[in-house]
C-alpha atoms as a printed R data frame, in Angstrom:
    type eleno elety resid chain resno       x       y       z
1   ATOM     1    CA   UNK     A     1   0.279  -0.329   9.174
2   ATOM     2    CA   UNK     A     2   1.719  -2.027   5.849
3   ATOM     3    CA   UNK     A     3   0.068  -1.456   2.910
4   ATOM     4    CA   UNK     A     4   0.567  -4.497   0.089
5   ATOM     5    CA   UNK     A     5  -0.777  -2.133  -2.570
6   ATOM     6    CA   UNK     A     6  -2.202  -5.645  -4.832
7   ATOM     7    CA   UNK     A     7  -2.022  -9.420  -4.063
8   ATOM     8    CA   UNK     A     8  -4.288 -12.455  -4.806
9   ATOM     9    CA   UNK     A     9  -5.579 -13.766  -0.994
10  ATOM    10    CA   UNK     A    10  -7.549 -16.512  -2.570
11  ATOM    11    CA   UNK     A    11  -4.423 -17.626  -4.594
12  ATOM    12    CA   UNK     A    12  -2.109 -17.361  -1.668
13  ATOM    13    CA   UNK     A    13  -4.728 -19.140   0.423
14  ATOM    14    CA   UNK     A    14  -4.576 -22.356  -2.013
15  ATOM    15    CA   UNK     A    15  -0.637 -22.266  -1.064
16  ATOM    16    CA   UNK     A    16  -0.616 -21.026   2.459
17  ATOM    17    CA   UNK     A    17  -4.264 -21.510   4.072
18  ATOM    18    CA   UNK     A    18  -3.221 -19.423   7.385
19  ATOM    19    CA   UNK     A    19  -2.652 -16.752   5.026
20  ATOM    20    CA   UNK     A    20  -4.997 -14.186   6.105
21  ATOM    21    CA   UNK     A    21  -4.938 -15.180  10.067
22  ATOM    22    CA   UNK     A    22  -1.375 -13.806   9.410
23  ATOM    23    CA   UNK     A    23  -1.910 -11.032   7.317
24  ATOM    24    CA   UNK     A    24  -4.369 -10.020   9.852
25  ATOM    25    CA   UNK     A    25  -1.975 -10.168  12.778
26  ATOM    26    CA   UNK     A    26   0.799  -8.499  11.346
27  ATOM    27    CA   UNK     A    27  -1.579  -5.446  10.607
28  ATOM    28    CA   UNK     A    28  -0.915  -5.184   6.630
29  ATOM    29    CA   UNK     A    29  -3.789  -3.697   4.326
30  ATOM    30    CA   UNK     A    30  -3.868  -5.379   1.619
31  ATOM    31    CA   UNK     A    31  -6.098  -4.977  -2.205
32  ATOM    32    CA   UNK     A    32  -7.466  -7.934  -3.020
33  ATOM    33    CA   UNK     A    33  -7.469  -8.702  -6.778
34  ATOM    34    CA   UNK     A    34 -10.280 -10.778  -8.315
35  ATOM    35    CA   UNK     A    35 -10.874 -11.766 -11.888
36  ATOM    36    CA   UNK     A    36 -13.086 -14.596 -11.509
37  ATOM    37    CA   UNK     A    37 -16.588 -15.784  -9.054
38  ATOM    38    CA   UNK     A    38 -14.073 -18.416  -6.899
39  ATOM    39    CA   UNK     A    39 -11.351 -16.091  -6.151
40  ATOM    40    CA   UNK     A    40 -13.700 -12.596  -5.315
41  ATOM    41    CA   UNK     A    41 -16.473 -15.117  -3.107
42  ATOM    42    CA   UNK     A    42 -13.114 -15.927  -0.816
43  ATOM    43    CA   UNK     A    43 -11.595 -12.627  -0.958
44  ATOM    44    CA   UNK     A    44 -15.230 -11.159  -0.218
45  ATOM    45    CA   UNK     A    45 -15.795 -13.290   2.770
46  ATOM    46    CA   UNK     A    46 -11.783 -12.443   4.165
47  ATOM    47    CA   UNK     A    47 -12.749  -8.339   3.913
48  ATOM    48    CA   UNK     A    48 -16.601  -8.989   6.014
49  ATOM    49    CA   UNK     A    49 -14.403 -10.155   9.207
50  ATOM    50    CA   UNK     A    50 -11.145  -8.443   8.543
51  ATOM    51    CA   UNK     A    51 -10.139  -5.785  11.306
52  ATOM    52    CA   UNK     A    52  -9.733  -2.106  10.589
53  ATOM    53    CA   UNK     A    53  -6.175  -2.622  11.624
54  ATOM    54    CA   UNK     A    54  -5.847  -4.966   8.368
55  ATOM    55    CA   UNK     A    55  -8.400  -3.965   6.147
56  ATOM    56    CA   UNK     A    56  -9.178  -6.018   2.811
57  ATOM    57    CA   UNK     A    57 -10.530  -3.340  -0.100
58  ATOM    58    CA   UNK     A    58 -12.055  -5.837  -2.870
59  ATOM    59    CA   UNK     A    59 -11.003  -5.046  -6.842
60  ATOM    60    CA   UNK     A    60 -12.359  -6.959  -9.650
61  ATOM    61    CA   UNK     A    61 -11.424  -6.935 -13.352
62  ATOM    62    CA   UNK     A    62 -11.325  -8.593 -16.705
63  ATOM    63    CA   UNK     A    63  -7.677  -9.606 -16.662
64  ATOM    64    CA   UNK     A    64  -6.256  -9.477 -20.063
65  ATOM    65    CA   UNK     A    65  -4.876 -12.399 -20.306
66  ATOM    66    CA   UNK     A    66  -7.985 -13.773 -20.074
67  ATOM    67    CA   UNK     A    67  -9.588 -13.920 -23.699
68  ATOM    68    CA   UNK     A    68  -6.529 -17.067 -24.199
69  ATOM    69    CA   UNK     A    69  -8.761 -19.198 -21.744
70  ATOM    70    CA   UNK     A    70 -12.543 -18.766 -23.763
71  ATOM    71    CA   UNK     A    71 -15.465 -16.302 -24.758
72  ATOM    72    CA   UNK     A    72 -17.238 -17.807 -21.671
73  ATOM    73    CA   UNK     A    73 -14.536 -16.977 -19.442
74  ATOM    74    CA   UNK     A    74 -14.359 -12.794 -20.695
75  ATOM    75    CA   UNK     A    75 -17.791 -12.833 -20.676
76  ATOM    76    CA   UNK     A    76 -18.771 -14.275 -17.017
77  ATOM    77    CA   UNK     A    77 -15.955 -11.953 -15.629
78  ATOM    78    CA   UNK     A    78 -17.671  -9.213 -17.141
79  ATOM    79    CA   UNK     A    79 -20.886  -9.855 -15.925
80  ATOM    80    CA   UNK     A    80 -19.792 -10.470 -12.715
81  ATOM    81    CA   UNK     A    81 -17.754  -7.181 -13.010
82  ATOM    82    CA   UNK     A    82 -21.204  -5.135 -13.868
83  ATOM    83    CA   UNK     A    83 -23.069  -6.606 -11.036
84  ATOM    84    CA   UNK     A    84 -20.582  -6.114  -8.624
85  ATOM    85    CA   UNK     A    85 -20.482  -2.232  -9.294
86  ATOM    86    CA   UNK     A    86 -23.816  -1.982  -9.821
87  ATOM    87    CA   UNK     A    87 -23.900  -3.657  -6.023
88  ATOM    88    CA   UNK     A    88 -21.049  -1.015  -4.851
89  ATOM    89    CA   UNK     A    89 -19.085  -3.829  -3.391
90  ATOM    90    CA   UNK     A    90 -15.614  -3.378  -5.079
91  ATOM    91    CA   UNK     A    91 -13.506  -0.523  -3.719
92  ATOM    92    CA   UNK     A    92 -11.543  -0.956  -7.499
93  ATOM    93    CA   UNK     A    93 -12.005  -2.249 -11.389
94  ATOM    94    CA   UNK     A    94  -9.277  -4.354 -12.200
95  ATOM    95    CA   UNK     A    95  -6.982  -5.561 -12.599
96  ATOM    96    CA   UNK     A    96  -7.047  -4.976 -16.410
97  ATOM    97    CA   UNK     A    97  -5.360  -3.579 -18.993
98  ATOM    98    CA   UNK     A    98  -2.808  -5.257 -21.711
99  ATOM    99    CA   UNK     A    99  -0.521  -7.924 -22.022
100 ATOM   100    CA   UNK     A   100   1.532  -8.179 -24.771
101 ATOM   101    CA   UNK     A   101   4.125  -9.882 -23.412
102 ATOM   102    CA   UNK     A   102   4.641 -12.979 -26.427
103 ATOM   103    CA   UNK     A   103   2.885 -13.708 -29.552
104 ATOM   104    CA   UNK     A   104   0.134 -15.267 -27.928
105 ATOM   105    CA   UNK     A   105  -1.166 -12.626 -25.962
106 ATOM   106    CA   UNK     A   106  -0.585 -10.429 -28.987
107 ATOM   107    CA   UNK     A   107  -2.803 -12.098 -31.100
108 ATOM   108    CA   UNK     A   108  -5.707 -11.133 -28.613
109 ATOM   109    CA   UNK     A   109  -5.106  -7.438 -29.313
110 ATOM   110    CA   UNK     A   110  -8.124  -6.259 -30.307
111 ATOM   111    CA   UNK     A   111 -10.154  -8.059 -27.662
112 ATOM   112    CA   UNK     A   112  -7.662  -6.408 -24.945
113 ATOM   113    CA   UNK     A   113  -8.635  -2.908 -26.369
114 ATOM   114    CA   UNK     A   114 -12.200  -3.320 -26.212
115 ATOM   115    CA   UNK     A   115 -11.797  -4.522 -22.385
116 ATOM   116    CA   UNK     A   116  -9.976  -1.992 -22.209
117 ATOM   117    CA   UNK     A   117 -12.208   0.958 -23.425
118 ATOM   118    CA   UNK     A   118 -15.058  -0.962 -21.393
119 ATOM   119    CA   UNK     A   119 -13.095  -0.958 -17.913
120 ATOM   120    CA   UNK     A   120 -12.269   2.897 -18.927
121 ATOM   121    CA   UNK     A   121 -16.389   3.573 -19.276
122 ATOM   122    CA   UNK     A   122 -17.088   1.544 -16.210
123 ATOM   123    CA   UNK     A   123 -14.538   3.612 -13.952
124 ATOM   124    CA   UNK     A   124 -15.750   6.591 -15.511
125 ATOM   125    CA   UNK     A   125 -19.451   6.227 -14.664
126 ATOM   126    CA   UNK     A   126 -18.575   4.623 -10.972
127 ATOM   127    CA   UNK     A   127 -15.921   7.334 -10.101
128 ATOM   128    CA   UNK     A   128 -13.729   3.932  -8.967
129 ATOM   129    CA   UNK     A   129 -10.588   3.803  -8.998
130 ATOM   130    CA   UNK     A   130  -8.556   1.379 -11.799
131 ATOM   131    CA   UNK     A   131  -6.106  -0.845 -11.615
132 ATOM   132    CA   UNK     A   132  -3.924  -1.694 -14.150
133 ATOM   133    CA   UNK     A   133  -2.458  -4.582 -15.552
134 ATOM   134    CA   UNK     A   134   0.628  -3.520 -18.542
135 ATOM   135    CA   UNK     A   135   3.043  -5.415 -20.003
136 ATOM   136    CA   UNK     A   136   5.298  -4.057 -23.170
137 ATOM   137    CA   UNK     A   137   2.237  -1.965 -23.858
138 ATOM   138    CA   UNK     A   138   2.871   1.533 -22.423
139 ATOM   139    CA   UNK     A   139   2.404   2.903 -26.124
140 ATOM   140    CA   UNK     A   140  -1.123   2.051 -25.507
141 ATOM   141    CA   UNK     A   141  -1.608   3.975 -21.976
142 ATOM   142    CA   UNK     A   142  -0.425   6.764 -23.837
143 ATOM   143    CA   UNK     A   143  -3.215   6.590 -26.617
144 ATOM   144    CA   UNK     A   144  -5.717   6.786 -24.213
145 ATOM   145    CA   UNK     A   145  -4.771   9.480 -21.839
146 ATOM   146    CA   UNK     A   146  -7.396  11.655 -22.361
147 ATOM   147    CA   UNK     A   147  -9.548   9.024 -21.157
148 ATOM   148    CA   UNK     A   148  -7.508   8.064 -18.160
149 ATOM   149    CA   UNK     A   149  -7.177  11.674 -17.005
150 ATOM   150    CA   UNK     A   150 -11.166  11.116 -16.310
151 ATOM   151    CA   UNK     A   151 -10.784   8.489 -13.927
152 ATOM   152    CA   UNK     A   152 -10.605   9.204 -10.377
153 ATOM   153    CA   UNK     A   153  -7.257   6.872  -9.659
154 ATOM   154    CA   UNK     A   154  -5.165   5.011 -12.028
155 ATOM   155    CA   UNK     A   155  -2.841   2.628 -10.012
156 ATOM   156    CA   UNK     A   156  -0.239   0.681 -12.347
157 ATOM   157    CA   UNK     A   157   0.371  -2.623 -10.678
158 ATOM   158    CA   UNK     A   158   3.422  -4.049 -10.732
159 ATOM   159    CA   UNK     A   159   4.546  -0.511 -13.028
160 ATOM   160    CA   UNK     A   160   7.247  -1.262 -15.004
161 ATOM   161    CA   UNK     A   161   7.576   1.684 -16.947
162 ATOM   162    CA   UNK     A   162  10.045   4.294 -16.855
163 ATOM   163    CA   UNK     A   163  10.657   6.880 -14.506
164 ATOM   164    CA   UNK     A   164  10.232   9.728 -17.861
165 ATOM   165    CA   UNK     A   165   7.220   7.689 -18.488
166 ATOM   166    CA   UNK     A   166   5.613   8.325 -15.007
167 ATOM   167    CA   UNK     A   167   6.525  11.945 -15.019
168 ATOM   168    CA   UNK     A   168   4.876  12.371 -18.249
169 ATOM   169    CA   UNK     A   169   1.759  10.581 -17.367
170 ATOM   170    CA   UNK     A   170   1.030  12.612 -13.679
171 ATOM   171    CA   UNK     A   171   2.640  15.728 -15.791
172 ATOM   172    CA   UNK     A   172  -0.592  15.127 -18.323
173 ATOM   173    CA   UNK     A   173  -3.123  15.125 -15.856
174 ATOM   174    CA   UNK     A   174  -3.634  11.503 -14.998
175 ATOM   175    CA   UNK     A   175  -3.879  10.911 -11.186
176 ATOM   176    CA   UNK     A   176  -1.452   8.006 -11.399
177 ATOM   177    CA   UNK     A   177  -0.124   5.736  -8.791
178 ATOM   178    CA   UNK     A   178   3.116   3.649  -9.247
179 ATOM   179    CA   UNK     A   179   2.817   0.360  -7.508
180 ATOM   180    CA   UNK     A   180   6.446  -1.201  -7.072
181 ATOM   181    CA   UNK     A   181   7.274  -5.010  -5.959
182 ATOM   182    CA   UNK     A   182   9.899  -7.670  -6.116
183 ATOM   183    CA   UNK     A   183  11.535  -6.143  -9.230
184 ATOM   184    CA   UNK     A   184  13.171  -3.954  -6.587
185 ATOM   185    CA   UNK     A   185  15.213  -6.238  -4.674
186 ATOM   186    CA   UNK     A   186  15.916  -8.258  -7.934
187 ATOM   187    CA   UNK     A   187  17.593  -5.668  -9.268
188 ATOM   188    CA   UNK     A   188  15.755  -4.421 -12.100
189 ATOM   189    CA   UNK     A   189  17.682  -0.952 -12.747
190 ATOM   190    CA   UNK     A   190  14.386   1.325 -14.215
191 ATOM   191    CA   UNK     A   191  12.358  -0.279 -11.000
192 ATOM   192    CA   UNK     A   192  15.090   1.211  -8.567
193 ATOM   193    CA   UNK     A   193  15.171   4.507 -10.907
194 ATOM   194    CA   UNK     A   194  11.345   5.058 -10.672
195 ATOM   195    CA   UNK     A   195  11.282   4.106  -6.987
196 ATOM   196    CA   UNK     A   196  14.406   6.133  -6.193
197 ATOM   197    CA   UNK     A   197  12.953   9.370  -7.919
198 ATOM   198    CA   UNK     A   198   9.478   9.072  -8.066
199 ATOM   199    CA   UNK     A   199   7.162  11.701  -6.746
200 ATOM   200    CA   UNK     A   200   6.392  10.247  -2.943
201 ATOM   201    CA   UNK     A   201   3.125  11.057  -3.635
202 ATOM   202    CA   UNK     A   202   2.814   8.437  -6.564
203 ATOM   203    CA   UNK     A   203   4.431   5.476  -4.770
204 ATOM   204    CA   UNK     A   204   2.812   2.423  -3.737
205 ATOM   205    CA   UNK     A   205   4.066  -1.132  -3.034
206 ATOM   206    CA   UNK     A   206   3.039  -4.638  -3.095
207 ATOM   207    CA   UNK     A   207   3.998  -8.214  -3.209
208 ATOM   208    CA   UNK     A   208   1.445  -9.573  -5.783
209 ATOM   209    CA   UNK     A   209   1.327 -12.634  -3.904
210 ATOM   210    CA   UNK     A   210   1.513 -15.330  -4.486
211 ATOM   211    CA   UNK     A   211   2.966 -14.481  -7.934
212 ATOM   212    CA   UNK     A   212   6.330 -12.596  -7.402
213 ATOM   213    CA   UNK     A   213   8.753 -14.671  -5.137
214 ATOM   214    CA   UNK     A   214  11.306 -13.551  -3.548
215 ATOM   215    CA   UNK     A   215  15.140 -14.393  -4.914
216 ATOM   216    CA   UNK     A   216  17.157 -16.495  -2.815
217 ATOM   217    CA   UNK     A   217  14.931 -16.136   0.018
218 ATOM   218    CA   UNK     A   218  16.359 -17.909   3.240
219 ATOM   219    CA   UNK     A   219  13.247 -20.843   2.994
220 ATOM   220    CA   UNK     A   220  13.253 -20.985  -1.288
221 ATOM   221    CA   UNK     A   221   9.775 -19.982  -1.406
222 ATOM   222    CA   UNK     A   222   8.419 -20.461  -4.666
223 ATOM   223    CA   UNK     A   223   5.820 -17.954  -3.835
224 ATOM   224    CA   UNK     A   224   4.998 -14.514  -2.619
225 ATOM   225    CA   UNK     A   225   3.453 -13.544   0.875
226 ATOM   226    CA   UNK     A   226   2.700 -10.330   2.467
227 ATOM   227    CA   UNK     A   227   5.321  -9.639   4.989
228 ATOM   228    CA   UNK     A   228   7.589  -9.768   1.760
229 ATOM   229    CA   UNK     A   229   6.198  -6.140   1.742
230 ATOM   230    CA   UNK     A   230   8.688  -5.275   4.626
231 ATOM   231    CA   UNK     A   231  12.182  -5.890   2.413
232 ATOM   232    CA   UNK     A   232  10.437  -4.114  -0.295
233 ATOM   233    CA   UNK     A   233   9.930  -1.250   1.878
234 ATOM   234    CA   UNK     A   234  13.300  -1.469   3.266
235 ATOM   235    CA   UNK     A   235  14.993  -1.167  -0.123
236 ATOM   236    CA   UNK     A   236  12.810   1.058  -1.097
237 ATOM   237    CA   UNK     A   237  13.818   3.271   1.547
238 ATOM   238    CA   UNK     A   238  16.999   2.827   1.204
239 ATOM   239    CA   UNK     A   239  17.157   3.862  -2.259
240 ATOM   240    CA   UNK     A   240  15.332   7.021  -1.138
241 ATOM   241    CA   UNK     A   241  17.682   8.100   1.358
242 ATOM   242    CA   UNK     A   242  14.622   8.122   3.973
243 ATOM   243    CA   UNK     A   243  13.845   6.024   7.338
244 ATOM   244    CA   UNK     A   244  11.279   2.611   6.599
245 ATOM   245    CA   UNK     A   245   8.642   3.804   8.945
246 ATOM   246    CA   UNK     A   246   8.435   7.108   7.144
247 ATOM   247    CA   UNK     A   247   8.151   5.587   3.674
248 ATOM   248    CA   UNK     A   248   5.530   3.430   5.032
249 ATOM   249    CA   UNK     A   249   3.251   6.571   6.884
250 ATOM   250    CA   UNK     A   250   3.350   8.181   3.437
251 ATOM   251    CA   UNK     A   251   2.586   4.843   1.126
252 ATOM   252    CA   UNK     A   252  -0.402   4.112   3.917
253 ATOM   253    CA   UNK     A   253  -1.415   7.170   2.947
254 ATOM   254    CA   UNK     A   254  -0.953   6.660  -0.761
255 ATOM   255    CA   UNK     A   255  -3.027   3.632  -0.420
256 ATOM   256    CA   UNK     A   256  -5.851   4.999   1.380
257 ATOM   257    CA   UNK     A   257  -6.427   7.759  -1.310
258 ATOM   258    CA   UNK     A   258  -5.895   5.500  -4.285
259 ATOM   259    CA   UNK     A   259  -8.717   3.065  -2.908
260 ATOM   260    CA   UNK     A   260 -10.299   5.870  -1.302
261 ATOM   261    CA   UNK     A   261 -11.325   4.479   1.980
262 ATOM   262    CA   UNK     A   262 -10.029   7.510   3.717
């Protein structure tokens, strides 16, 4: 069994709708990320039917670039957030975290922190895992480490930190995961370093679909979908020195223990 370590089913759905019919027959797990009451009330009804050959574990966050859409927005996602943890029906918090990517974003700073801190206290008391969102903002993982070594799971979506980075951060005591996509077979050198020389342990992969499509794919996709998770894997692999199917027994594993539904 695949496991696409974070993707966006209701997204993809809008795109694709025989998404999950596929997903389900080609046997890939997937973590289904959720910032809003649309996008978790599909992804919610996808996991009640989905086979344990293809299970569906639910996350919901605060996404940080969400304080550029409105007070409302941040504020119904948190809500929505509290209830569904209070409910135990999310396997994960987030996606959350920082983006800092252009001015913009960087002007909502200090509104990113204090999601941040909250998401932090929220995994803390739950013992969920946390999934995180981080653009040009290691610097501020690394403030809050003490914190983060508390959680029980920190899986960096879409990591694009360095490989020194991820040592230090597992070396420190956090019980971080390293979730690797597209930036693999695009070429992005510190993506191949990290995957390449990364603690198997740590490793996870995904296709963030639909949001990370594939370069000069054979059909010009402009979008992600979850067999991309095979080529990933494949590279991946390669880059290790190590057979696909193995790679993919040990990130199956990965994935169960980060979401813990072992």
């Amino acid at each position: 069994m695949a496991s696409d370590a974070h993707a966006h089913p209701y997204d993809l759905s809008r795109l694709l709708p025989e998404a999950e019919a596929l997903r389900r027959e080609r046997g890939i797990a997937c973590a289904a990320s959720a910032w809003g009451q649309a996008d978790f009330a599909y992804n919610m009804e996808a996991a009640k039917t989905a086979p344990a050959s293809a299970p569906l574990p639910l996350c919901f966050g605060v996404h940080p670039q969400l304080p550029l859409q409105s007070k409302d927005s941040v504020n119904n996602s948190i809500h929505i957030l509290e209830t569904l943890i209070y409910e135990k029906r999310i396997a994960a918090i987030g996606e959350c975290g920082f983006d800092l990517f252009n001015a913009a974003y960087r002007e909502t700073c200090s509104i990113q922190n204090e999601l941040f801190f909250l998401h932090i206290e929220l995994a803390q008391k739950s013992g969920l895992p946390l999934v995180l969102h981080v653009r040009r903002a290691m610097h501020k993982i690394f403030e809050n480490i003490k914190a983060l070594k508390k959680i029980s799971a920190v899986i960096f979506h879409s990591y694009s930190g360095t490989l020194g980075e991820a040592e230090a951060l597992t070396r420190r005591g956090v019980n971080a995961y390293f979730s690797l996509g597209n930036a693999l077979l695009s070429g992005r050198r510190e993506t191949r370093r990290v995957c390449a020389a990364c603690d198997e342990r740590r490793l996870l992969f995904e296709t963030d679909a639909p949001y990370q499509p594939p370069r000069n794919s054979l059909d010009n996709r402009t979008y992600s979908f979850y067999t991309d998770i095979y080529a990933i894997l494949n590279e991946a692999a390669a880059l290790r020195g190590i057979t696909p199917p193995y790679l993919e027994e040990i990130t199956d594993i990965n994935f169960k223990e980060a979401y813990c539904y072992v």
